[in-house]
LUMMIBA-697324 format. One line per 5 residues: number of its first residue (from 1); their letters; for each residue x, y, z of N, C-alpha, C. Coordinates in steps of 0.1 Angstrom, whole numbers, always signed. Layout:
# LUMMIBA-697324
NUM> a> X,Y,Z,X,Y,Z,X,Y,Z ~ ...
# end
This chain:
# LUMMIBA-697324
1> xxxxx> +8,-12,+0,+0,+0,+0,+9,+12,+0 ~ +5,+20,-7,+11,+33,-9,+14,+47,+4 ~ +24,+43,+5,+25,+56,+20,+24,+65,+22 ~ +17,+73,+28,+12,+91,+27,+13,+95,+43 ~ +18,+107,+36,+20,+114,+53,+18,+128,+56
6> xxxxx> +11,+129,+65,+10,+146,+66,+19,+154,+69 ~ +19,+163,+63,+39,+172,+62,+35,+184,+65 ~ +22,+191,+64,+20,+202,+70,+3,+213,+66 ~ +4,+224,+64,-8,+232,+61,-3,+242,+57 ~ -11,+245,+40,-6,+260,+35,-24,+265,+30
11> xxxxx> -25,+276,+34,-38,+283,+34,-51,+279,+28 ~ -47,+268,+44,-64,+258,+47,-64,+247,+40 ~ -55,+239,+32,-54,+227,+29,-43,+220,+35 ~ -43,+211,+38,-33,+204,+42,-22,+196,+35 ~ -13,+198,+34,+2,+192,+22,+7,+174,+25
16> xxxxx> +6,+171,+19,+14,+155,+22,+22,+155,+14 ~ +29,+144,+22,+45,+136,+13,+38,+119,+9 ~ +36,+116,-4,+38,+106,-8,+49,+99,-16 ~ +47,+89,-8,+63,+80,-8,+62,+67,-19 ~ +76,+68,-28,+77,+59,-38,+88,+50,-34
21> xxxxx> +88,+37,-37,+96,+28,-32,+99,+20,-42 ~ +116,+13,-47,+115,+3,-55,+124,-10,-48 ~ +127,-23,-56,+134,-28,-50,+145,-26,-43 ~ +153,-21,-46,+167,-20,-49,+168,-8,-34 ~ +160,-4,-28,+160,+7,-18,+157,+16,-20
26> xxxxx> +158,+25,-30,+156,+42,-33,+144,+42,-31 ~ +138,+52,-23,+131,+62,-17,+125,+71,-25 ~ +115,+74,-28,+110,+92,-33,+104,+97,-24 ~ +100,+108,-21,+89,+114,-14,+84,+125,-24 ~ +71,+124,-27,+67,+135,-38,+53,+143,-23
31> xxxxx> +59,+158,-27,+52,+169,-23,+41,+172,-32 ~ +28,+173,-24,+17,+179,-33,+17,+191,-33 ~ +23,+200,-28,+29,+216,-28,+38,+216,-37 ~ +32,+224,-47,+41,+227,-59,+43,+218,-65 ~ +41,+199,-63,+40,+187,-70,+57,+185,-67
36> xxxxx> +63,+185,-60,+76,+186,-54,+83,+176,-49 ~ +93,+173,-57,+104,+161,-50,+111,+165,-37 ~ +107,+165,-23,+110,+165,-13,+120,+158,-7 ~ +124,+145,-14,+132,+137,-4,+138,+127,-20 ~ +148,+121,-24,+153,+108,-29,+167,+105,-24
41> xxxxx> +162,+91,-21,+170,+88,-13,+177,+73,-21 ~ +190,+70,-15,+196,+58,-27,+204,+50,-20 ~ +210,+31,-13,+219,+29,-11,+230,+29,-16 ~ +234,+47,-18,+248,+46,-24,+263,+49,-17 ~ +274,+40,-17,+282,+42,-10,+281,+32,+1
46> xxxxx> +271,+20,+1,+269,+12,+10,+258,+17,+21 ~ +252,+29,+21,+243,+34,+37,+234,+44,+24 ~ +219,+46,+32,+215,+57,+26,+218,+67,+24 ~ +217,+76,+13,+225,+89,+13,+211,+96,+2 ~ +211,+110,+11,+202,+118,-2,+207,+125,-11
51> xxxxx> +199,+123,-22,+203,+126,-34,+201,+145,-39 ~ +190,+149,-31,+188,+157,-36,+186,+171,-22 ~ +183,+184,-26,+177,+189,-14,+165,+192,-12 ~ +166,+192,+0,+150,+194,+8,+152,+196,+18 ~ +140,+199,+26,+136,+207,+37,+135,+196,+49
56> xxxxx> +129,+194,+58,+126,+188,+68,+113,+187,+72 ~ +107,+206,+73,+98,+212,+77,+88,+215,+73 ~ +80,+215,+65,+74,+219,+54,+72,+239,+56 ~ +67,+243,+65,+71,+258,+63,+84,+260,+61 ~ +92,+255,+62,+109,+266,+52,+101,+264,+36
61> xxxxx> +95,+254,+33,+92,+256,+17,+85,+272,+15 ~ +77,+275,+15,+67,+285,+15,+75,+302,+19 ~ +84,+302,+32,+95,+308,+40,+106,+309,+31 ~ +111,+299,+30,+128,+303,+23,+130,+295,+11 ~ +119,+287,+5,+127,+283,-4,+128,+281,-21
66> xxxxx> +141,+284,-26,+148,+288,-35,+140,+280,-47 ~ +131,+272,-47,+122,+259,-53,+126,+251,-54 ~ +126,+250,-45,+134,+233,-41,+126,+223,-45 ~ +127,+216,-55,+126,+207,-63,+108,+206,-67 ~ +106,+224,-70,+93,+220,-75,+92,+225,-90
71> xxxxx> +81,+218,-90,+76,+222,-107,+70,+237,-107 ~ +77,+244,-119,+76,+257,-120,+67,+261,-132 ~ +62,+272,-132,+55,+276,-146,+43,+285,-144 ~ +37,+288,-155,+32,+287,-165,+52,+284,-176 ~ +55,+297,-174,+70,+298,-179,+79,+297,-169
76> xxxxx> +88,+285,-168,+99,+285,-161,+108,+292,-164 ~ +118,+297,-158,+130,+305,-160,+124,+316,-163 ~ +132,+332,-173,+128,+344,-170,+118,+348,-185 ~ +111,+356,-183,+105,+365,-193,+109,+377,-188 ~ +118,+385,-197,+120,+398,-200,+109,+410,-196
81> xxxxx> +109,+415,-184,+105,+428,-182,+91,+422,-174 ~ +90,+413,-179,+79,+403,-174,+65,+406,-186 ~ +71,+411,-200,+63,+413,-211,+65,+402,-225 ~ +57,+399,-230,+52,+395,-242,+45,+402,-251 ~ +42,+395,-261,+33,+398,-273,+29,+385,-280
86> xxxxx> +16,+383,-278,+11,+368,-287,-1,+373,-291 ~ +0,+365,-306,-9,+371,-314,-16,+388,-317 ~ -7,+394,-317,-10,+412,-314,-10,+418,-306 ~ -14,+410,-292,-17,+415,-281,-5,+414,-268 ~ -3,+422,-267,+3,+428,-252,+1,+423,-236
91> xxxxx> +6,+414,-233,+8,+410,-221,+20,+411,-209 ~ +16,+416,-198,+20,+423,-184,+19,+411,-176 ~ +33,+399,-173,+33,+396,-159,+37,+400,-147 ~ +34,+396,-136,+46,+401,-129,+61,+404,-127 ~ +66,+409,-119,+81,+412,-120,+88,+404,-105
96> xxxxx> +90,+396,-105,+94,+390,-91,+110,+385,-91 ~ +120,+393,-101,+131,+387,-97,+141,+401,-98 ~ +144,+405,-88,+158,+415,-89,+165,+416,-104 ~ +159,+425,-111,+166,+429,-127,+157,+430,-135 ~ +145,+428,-133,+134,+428,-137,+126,+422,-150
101> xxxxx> +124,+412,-144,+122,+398,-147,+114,+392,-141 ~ +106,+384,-152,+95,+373,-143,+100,+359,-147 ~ +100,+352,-130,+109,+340,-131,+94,+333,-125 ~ +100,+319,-133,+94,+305,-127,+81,+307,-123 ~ +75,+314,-133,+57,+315,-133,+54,+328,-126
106> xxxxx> +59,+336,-118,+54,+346,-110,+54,+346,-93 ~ +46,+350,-91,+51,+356,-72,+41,+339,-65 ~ +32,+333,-73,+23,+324,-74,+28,+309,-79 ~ +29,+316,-91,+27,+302,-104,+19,+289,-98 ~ +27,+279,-104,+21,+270,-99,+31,+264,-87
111> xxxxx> +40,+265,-84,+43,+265,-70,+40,+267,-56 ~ +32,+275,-55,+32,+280,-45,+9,+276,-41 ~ +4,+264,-44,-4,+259,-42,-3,+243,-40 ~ -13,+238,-35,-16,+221,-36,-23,+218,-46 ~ -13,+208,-53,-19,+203,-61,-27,+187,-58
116> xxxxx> -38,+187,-70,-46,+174,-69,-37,+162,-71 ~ -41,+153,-61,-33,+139,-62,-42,+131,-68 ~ -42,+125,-86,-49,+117,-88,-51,+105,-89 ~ -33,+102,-91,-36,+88,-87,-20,+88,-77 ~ -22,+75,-67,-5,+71,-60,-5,+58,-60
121> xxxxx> +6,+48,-60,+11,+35,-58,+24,+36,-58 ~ +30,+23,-53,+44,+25,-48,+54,+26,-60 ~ +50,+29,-71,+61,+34,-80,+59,+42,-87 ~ +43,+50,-86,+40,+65,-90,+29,+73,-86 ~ +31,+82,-87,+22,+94,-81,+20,+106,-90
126> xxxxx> +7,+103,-95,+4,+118,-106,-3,+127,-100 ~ -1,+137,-102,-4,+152,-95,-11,+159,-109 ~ -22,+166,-101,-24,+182,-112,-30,+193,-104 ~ -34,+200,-115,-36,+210,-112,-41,+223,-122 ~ -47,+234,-122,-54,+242,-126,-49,+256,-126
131> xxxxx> -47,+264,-132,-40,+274,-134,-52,+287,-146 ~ -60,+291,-138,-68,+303,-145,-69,+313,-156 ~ -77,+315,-164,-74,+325,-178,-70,+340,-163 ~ -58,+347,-174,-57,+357,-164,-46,+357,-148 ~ -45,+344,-144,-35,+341,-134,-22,+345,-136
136> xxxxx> -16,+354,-129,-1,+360,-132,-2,+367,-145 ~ -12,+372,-148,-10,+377,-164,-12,+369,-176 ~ -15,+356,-175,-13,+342,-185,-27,+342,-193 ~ -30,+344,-204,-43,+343,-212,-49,+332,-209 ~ -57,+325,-208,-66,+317,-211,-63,+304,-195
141> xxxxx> -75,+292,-199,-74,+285,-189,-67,+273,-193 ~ -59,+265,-178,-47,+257,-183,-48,+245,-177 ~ -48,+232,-181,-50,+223,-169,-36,+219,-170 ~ -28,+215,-162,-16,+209,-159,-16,+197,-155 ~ -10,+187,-152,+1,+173,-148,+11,+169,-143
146> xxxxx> +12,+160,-135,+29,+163,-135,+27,+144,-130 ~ +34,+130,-132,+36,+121,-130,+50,+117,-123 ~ +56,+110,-115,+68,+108,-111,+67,+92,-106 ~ +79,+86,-115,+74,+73,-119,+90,+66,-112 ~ +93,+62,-99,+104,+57,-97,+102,+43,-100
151> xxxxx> +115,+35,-108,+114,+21,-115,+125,+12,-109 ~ +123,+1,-107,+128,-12,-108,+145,-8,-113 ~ +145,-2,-124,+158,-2,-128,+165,+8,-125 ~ +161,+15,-113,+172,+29,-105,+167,+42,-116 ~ +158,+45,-118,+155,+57,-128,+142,+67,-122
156> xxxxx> +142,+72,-119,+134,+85,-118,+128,+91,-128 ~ +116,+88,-135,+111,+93,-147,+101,+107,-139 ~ +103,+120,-144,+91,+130,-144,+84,+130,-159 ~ +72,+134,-159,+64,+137,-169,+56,+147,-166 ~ +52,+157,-175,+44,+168,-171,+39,+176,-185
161> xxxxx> +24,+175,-181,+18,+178,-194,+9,+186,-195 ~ +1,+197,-207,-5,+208,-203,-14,+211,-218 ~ -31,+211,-215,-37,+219,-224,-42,+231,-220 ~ -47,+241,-230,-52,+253,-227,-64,+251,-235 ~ -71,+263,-231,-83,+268,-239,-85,+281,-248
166> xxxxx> -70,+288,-248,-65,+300,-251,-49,+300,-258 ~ -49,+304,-268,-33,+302,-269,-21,+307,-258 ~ -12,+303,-250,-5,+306,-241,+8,+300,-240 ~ +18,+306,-235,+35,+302,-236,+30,+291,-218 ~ +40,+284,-229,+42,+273,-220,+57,+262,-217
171> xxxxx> +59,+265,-205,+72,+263,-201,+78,+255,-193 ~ +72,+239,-188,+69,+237,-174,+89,+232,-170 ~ +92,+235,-159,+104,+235,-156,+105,+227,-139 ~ +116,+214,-137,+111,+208,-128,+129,+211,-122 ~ +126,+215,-110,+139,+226,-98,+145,+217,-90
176> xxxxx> +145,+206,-91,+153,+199,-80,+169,+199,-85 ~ +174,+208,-66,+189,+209,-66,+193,+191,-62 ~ +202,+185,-74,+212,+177,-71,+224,+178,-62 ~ +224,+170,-56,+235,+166,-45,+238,+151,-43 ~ +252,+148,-49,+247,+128,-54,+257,+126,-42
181> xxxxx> +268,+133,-34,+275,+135,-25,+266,+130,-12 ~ +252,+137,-9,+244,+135,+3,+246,+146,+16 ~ +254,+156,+9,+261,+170,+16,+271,+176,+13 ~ +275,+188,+24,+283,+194,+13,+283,+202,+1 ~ +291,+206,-5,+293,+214,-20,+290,+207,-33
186> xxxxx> +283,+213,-40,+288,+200,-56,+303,+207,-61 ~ +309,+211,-58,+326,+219,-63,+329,+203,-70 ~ +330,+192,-64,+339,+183,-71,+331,+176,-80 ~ +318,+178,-80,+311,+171,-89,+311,+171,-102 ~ +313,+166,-109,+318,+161,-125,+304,+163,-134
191> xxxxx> +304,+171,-144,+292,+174,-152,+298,+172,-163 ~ +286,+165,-174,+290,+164,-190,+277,+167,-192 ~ +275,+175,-203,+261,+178,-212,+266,+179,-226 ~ +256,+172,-235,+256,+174,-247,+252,+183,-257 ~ +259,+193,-253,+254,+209,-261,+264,+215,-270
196> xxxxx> +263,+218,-282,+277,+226,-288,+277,+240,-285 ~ +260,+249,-278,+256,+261,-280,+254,+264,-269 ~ +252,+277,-262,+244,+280,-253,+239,+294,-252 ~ +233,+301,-245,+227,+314,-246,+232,+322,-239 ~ +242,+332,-247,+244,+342,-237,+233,+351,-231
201> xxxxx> +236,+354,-221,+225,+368,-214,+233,+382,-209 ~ +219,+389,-206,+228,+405,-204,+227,+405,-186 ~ +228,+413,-184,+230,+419,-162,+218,+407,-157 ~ +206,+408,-162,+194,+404,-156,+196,+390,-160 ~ +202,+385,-164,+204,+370,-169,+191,+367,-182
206> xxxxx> +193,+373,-189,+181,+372,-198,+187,+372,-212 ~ +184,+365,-217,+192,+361,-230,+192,+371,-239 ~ +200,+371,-245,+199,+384,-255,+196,+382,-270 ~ +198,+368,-272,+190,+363,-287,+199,+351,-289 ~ +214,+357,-291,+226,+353,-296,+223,+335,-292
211> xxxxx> +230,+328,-303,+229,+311,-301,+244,+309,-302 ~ +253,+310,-288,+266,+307,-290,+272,+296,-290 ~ +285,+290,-298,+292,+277,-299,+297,+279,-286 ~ +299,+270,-276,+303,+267,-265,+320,+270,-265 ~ +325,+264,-275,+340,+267,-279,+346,+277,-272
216> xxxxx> +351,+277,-263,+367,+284,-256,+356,+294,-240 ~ +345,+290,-244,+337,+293,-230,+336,+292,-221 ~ +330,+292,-207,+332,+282,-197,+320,+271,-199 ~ +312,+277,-203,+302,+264,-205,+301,+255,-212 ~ +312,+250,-216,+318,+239,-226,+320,+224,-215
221> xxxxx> +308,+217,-217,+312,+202,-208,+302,+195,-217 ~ +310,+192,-228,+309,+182,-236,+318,+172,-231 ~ +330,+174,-231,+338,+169,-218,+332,+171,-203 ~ +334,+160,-197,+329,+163,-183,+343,+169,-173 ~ +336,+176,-164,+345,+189,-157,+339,+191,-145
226> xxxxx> +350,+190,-135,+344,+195,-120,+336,+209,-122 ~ +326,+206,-115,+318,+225,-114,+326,+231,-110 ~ +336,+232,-97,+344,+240,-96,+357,+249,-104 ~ +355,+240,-118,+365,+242,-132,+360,+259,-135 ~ +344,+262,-133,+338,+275,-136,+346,+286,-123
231> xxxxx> +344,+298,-133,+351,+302,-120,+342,+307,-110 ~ +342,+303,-96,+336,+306,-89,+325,+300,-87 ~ +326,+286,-98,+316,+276,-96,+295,+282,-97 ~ +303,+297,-108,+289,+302,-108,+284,+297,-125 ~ +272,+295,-121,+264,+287,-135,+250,+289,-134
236> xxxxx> +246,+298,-140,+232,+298,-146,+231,+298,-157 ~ +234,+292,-165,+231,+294,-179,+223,+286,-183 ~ +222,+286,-203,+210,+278,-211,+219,+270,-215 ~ +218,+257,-218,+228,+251,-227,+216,+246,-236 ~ +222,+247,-248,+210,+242,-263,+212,+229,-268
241> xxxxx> +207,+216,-268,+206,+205,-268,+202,+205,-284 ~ +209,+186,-283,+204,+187,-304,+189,+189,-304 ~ +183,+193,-318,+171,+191,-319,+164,+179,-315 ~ +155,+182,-309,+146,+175,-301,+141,+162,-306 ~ +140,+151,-307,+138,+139,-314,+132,+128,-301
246> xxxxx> +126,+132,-294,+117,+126,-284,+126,+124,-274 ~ +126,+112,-267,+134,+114,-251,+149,+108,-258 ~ +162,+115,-247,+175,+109,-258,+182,+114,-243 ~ +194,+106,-242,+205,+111,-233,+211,+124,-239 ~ +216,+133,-227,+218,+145,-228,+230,+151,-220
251> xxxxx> +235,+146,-210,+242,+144,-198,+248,+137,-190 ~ +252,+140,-181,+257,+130,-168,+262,+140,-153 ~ +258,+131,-148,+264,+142,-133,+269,+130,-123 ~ +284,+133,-119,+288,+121,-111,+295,+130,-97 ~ +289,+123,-86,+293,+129,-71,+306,+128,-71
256> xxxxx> +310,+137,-60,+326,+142,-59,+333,+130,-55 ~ +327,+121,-46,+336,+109,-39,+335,+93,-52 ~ +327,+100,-64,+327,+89,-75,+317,+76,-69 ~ +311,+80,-62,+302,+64,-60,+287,+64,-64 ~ +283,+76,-70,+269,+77,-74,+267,+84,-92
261> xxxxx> +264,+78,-100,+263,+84,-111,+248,+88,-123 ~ +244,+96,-121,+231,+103,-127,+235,+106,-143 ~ +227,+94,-150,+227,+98,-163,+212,+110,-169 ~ +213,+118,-177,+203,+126,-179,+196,+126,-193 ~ +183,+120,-192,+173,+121,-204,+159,+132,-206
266> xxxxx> +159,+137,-217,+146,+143,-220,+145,+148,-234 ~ +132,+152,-234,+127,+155,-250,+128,+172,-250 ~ +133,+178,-245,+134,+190,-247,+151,+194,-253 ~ +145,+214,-259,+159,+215,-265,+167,+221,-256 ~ +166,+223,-241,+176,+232,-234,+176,+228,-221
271> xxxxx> +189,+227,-214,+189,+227,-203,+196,+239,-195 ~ +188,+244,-188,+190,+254,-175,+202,+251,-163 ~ +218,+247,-162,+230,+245,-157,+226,+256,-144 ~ +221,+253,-132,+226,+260,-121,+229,+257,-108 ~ +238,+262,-103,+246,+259,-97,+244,+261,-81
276> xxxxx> +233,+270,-75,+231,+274,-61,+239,+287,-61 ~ +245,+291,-68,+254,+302,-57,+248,+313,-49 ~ +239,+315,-53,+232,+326,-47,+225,+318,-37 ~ +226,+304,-32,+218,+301,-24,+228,+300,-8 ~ +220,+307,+2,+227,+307,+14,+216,+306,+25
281> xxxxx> +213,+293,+31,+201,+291,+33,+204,+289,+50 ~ +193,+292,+61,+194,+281,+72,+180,+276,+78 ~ +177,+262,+73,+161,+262,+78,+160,+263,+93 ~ +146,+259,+89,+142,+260,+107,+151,+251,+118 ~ +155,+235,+110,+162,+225,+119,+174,+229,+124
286> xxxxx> +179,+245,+116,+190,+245,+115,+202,+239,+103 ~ +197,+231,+97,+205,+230,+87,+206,+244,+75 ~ +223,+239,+75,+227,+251,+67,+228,+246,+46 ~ +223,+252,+38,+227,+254,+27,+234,+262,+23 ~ +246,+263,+23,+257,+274,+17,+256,+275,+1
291> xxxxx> +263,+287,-5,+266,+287,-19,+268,+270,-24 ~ +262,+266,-36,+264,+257,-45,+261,+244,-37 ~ +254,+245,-30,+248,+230,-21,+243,+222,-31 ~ +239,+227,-40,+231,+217,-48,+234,+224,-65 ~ +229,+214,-76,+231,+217,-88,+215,+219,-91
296> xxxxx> +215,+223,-96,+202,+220,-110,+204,+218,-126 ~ +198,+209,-131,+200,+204,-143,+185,+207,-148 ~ +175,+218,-154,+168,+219,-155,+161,+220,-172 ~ +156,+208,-177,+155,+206,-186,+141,+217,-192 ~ +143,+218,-206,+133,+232,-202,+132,+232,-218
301> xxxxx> +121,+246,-225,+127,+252,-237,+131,+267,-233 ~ +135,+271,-246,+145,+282,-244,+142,+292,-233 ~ +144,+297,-227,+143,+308,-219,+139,+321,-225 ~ +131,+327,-221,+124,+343,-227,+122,+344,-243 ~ +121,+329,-246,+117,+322,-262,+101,+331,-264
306> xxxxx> +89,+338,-261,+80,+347,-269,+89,+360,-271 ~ +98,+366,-268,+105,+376,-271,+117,+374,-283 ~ +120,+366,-285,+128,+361,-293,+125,+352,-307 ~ +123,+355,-319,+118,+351,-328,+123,+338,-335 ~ +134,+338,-330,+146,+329,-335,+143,+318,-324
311> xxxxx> +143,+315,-316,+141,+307,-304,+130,+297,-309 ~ +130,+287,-306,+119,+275,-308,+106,+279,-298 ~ +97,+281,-306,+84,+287,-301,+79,+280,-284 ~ +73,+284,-275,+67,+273,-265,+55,+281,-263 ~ +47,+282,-276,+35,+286,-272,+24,+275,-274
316> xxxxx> +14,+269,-266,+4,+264,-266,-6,+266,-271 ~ -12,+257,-280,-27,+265,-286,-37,+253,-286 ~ -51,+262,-285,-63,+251,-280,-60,+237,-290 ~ -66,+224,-286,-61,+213,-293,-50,+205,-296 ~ -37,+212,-287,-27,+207,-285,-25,+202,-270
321> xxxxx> -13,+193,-267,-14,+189,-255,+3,+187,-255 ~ +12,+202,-248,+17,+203,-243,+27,+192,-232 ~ +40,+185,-236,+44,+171,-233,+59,+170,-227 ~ +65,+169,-218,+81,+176,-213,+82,+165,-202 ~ +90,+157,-210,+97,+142,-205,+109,+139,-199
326> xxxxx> +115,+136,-187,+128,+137,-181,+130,+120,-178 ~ +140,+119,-178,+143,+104,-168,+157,+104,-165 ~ +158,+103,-149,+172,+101,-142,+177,+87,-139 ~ +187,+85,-147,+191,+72,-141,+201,+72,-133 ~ +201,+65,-123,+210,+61,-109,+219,+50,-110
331> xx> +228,+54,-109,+238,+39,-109,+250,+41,-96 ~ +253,+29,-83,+261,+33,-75,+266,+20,-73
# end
């Protein structure tokens, strides 16, 4: 039977952790707040060790935190000025990020609610949820998804899917900081992605159109490279993936002491490389997150893509059904 537990209360509903189990030991805990990977856990190194971060508490989520491993959107990552233009018309989101920018859906999005649990068993748990014509600025009405499917073979599949009833940009972006270590810094942690390009941006981290060759950059881990190799181990960038050809390996991320290794799959063209630095956290238990505690590998499409013509579109229109596929494989 499928394990559920009460984790806490955000404005009059009550939040649970439902828990995924496979043979092999590995753990999930999936959050109905924000549809949120709370806990994965793995015998790696011989003892359990967590894989990723999270809270303890469930108020630090709501309080301090950075989105820790939730699903983001309408548009994940930034929109420029927090403006568009689709089909003629002129749209105003919010502004919620220092430079002025609207990040990760708005001061709301879909984060920052409980989502519906519609179905759980011990190797998945699908979530949704509802998102309104007009919410954060977003035209029309949206229904969302999100599935998390831990397997038999050490893999962590997300799935997350979305129709409207209005044409609208659609972005959905899933935030969980990696940590294959179990603490500590990722500095020694070894990253390879398969990108020749990536996107530069201007002060506000917002791209500025340009589709650059990775060649003589720092963001070159075609070869795999300690994050520390960056200077200052700072990383937010886009990295541009081959065209899209359904779900394909794209990466790898291996823990500093070598005993845990995360291969990375999805059907999208870009992944979002960040790194924590700006993250300086201390929850309620007291535990500390310093700069770069955790990575993000955030599979996505382009960033501030309705501003940019050249960019692979991520607008939704009625009769479509919106489809953004990941799977992490674990090997220790």
């Amino acid at each position: 039977m499928a394990n559920v537990t009460r984790f806490g209360r955000f404005e009059g509903s009550d939040v649970h952790l439902h828990e995924l189990a496979n043979a092999a030991g590995m753990v999930a805990k999936v959050m109905d707040w924000g549809a949120t990977l709370q806990c994965l856990r793995a015998p790696a190194g011989g003892k359990p060790r967590d894989l990723v971060l999270g809270f303890s508490a469930f108020d630090d989520y709501p309080a301090r935190s950075p989105f820790m491993g939730a699903t983001c959107g309408r548009v994940g990552n930034r929109i420029a000025n927090g403006h568009f233009i689709l089909d003629g018309r002129d749209y105003e989101l919010p502004v919620n990020e220092v430079g002025n920018a609207h990040l990760h859906g708005g001061i709301k999005g879909l984060t920052r609610r409980v989502w519906t649990v519609e179905n759980h068993d011990e190797r998945s748990v699908t979530l949704s949820t509802r998102s309104a014509d007009g919410e954060e600025g977003y035209p029309g009405n949206l229904e969302v998804s999100c599935r998390y499917t831990l397997t038999d073979d050490n893999a962590l599949e997300i799935e997350m899917s979305g129709q409207c009833d209005r044409p609208t940009p659609l972005n959905l972006v899933h935030h969980t900081y990696w940590n294959l270590d179990g603490g500590g810094t990722v500095d020694a942690h070894r990253l390879q992605i398969d990108a020749d390009a990536w996107l530069p941006t201007d002060e506000a981290q917002i791209p500025t159109g340009e589709i650059a060759a990775v060649d003589g950059s720092p963001f070159d881990f075609r070869n795999a490279r300690r994050v520390d190799e960056v200077p200052g181990g700072r990383i937010d960038n886009a990295l541009v993936l081959e065209p899209a050809r359904g779900l394909r390996r794209v990466g790898e991320l291996v823990s500093g002491d070598g005993n845990c290794r995360m291969t990375l799959f999805t059907d999208q063209p870009a992944v979002q490389v960040y790194t924590g630095y700006k993250m300086d956290i201390e929850a309620s238990d007291g535990r500390k997150f310093p700069p770069r505690s955790g990575i993000c590998l955030e599979t996505e499409g382009f960033p501030d893509a309705p501003n940019h013509p050249n960019f692979p579109s991520i607008i939704l229109r009625p009769g479509e059904t919106y489809l953004h596929r990941m799977r992490h494989e674990f090997v220790w």
